[in-house]
C-alpha positions, 0 to 999 in steps of 0.5 A: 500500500502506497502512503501518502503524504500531508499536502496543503491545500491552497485557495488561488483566485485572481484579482481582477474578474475572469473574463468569458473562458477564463478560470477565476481560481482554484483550491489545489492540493500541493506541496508549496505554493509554488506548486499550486500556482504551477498546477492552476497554471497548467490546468488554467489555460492555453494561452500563454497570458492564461498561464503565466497568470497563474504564477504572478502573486501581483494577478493572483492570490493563493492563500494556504486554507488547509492540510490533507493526507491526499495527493497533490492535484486540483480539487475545484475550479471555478471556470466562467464560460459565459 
């Protein structure tokens, strides 16, 4: 049985409002902030402004909420298509 380790889990959302097709935010499970920011931004986007958005602390915040015995990933998104 594989064990797991403890993740944090971290709230991203952007500061300014999601235009259609954007993501507004996220909660991630991840190691470090750095790792949140890195799995919204290649979940968030195709773009490339889309992506590096994620990973600018001036156009987004990430805040640590919690921490879980669960592997790193996203666990909600929050997408406006319209």
């Amino acid at each position: 049985m594989r064990s797991l380790r403890m993740n944090n889990v971290y709230l991203l959302e952007r500061l300014t409002k999601a235009d259609r097709g954007e993501y507004a935010g996220f909660v991630v499970l991840a190691d470090s902030e750095t790792e949140a920011r890195h799995l919204a931004s290649g979940e968030g986007g195709s773009g490339q402004r889309e992506t590096e958005y994620w990973l600018d602390p001036v156009m987004t915040s990430c805040e640590l909420i919690d921490v879980e015995n669960d592997p790193a990933g996203i666990i909600l998104s929050d997408f406006n298509a319209g």
